[in-house]
C-alpha positions as protocol buffer text, in pm:
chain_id: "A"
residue {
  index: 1
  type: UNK
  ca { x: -565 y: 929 z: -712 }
}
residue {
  index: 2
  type: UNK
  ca { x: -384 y: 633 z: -583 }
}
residue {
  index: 3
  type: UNK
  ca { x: -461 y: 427 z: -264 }
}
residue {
  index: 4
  type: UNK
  ca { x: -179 y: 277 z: -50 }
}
residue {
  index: 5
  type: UNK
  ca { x: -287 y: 4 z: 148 }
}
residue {
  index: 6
  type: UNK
  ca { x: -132 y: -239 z: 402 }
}
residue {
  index: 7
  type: UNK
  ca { x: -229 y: -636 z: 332 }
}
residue {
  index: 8
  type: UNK
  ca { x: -123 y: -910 z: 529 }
}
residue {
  index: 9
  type: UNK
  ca { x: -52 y: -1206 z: 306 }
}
residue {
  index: 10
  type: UNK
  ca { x: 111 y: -1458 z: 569 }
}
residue {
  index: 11
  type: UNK
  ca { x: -233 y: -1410 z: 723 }
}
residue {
  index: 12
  type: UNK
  ca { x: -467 y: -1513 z: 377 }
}
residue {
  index: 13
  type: UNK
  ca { x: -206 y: -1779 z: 394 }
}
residue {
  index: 14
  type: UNK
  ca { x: -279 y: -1912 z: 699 }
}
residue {
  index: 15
  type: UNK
  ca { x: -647 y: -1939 z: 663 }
}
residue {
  index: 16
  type: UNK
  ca { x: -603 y: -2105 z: 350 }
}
residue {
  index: 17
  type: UNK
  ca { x: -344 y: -2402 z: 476 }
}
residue {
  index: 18
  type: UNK
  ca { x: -592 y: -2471 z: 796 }
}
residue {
  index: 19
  type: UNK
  ca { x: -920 y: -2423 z: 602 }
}
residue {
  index: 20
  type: UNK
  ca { x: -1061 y: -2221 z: 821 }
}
residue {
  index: 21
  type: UNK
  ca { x: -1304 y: -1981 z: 638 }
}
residue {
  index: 22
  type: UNK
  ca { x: -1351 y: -1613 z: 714 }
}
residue {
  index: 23
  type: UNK
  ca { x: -1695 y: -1646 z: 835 }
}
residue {
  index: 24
  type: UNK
  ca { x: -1598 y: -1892 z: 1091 }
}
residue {
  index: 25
  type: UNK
  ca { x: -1281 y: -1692 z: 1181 }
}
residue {
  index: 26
  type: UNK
  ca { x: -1471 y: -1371 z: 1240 }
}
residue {
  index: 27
  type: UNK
  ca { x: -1743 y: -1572 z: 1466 }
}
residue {
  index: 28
  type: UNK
  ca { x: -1511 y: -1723 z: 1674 }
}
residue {
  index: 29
  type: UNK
  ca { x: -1307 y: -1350 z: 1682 }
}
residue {
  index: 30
  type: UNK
  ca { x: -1641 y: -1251 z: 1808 }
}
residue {
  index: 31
  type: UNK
  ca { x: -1668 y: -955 z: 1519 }
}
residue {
  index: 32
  type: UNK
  ca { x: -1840 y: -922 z: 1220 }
}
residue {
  index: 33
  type: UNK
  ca { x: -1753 y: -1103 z: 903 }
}
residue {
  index: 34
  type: UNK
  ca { x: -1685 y: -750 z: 751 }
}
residue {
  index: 35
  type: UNK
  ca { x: -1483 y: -610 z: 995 }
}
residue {
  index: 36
  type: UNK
  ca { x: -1235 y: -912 z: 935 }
}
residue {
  index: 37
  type: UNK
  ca { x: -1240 y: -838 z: 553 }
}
residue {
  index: 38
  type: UNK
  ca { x: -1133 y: -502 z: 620 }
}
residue {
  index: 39
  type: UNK
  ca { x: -829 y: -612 z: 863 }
}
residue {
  index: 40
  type: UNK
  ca { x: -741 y: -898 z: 544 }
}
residue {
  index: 41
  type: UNK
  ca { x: -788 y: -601 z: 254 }
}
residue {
  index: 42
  type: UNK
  ca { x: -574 y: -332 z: 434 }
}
residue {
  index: 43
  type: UNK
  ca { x: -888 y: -70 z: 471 }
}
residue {
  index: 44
  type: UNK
  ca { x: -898 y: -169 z: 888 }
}
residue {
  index: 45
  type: UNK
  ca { x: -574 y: -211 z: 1121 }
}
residue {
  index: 46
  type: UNK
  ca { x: -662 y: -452 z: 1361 }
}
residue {
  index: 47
  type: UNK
  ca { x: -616 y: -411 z: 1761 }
}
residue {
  index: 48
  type: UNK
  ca { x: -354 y: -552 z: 1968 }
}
residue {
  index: 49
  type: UNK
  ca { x: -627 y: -824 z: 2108 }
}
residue {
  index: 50
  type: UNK
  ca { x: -753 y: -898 z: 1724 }
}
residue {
  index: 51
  type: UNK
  ca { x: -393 y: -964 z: 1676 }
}
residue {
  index: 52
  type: UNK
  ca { x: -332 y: -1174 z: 1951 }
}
residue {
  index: 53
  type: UNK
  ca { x: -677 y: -1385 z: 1943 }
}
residue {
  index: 54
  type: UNK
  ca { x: -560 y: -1435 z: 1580 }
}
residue {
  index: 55
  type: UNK
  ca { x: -232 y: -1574 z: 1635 }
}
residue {
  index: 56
  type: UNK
  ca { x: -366 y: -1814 z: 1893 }
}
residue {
  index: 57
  type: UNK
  ca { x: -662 y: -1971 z: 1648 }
}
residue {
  index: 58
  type: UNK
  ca { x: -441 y: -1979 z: 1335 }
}
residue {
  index: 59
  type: UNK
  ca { x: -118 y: -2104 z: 1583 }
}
residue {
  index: 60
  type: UNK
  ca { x: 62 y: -1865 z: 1437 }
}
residue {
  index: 61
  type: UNK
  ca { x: 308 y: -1629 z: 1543 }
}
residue {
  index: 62
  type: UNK
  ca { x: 230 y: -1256 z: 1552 }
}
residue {
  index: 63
  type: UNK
  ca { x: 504 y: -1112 z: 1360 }
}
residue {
  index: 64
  type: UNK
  ca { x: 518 y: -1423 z: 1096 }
}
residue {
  index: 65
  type: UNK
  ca { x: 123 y: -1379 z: 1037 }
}
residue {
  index: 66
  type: UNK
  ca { x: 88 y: -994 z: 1050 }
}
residue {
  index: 67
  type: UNK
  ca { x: 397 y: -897 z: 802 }
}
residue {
  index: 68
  type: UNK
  ca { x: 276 y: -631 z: 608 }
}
residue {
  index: 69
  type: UNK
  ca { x: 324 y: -605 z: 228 }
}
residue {
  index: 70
  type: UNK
  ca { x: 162 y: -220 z: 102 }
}
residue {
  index: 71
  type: UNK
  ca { x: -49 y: -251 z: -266 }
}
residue {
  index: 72
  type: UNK
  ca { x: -149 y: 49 z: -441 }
}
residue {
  index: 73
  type: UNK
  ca { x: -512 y: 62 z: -613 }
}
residue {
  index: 74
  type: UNK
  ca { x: -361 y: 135 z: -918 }
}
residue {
  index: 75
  type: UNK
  ca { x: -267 y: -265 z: -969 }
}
residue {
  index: 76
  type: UNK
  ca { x: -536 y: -337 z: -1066 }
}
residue {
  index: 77
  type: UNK
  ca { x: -516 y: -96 z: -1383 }
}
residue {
  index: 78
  type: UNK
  ca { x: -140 y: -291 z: -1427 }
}
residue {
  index: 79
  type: UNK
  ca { x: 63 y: -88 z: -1276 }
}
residue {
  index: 80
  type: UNK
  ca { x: 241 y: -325 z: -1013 }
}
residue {
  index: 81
  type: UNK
  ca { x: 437 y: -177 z: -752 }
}
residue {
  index: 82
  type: UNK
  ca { x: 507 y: -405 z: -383 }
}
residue {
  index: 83
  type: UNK
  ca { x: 623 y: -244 z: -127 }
}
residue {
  index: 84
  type: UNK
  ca { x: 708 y: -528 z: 154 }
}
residue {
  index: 85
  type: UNK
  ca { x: 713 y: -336 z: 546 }
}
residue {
  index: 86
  type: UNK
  ca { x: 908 y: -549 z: 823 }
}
């Protein structure tokens, strides 16, 4: 069985050119460090708040930092297929 997920790359991005680390994101998001792993993994969609809190620490915009690109499970066995969602 495969598993079709939504990722957000521009957002992994984004943490990684202002350094801030996940467990410092998610505490000043006011959530749980896990909760924000599931939003960056595609297993959690986040709320229209989480969205817009993000996009204000990361001073980023919205649309720019929550493009979605879909992965399927089954890359990880080799079988590559991107699907990129505007």
């Amino acid at each position: 069985m495969t598993l079709n997920r939504d990722i957000y790359p521009n957002l992994k991005l984004r943490m990684y050119t202002t350094g801030i680390r996940q467990n410092r994101l998610a505490r000043m998001l006011g959530i749980h460090e896990a909760s924000l792993s599931r939003i960056m993994n595609g297993f959690r969609e986040p709320t229209g708040d989480i969205r817009v809190h993000l996009a204000e620490i990361l001073q980023s915009d919205p649309d720019w930092l929550f493009y979605k690109m879909q992965i399927s499970d089954d890359m990880a066995f080799g079988d590559n297929h991107l699907v990129a969602h505007q």
